[in-house]
C-alpha positions as CSV (number, residue, x, y, z in Angstrom):
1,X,101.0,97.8,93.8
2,X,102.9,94.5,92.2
3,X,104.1,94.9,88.7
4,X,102.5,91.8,86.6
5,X,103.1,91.0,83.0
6,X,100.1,90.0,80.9
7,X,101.1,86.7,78.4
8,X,99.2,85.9,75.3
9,X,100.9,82.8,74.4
10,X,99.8,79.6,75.9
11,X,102.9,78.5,74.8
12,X,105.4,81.4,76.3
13,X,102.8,80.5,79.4
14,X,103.6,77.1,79.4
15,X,107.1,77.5,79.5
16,X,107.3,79.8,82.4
17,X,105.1,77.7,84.0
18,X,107.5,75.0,83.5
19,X,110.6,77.3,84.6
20,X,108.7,77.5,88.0
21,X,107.1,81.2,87.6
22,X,103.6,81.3,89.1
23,X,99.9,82.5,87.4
24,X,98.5,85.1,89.1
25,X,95.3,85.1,87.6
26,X,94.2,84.0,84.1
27,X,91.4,86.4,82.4
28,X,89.7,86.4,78.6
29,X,91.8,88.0,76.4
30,X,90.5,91.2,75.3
31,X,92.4,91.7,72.5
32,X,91.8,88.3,70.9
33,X,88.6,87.0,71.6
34,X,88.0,83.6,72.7
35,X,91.9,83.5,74.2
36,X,93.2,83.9,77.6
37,X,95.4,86.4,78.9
38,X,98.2,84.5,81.8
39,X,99.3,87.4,84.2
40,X,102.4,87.3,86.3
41,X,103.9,89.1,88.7
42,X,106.8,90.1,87.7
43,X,110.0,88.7,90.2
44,X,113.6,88.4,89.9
45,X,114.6,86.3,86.9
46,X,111.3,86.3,84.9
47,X,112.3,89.3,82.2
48,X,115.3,87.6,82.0
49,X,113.3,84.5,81.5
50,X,110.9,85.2,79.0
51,X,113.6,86.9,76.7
52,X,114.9,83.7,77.1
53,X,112.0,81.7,75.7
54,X,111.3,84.3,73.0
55,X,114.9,83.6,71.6
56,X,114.3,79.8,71.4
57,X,110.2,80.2,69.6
């Protein structure tokens, strides 16, 4: 089983994205409706990554 990490933010998203870390899938949100949920797998550097990103929003 992979271990993915569900993203909420189109902007956290974007910025991964950006940084080279690939969407697994992309789903309807179901905790806010009419958003989408990004999931990644989670590899080397990506916690390490979006701490990263959170620090700089």
């Amino acid at each position: 089983m992979k271990h993915r990490k569900v993203i909420l933010s189109l902007r956290v998203a974007d910025a991964l994205i950006k940084q080279g870390f690939q969407v697994i899938e992309i789903r309807p949100s179901t905790k806010v409706r009419g958003n989408a949920a990004f999931i990644f797998e989670l590899t080397p550097g990506f916690s390490k990554a979006l701490e990263n990103i959170h620090q700089k929003l």
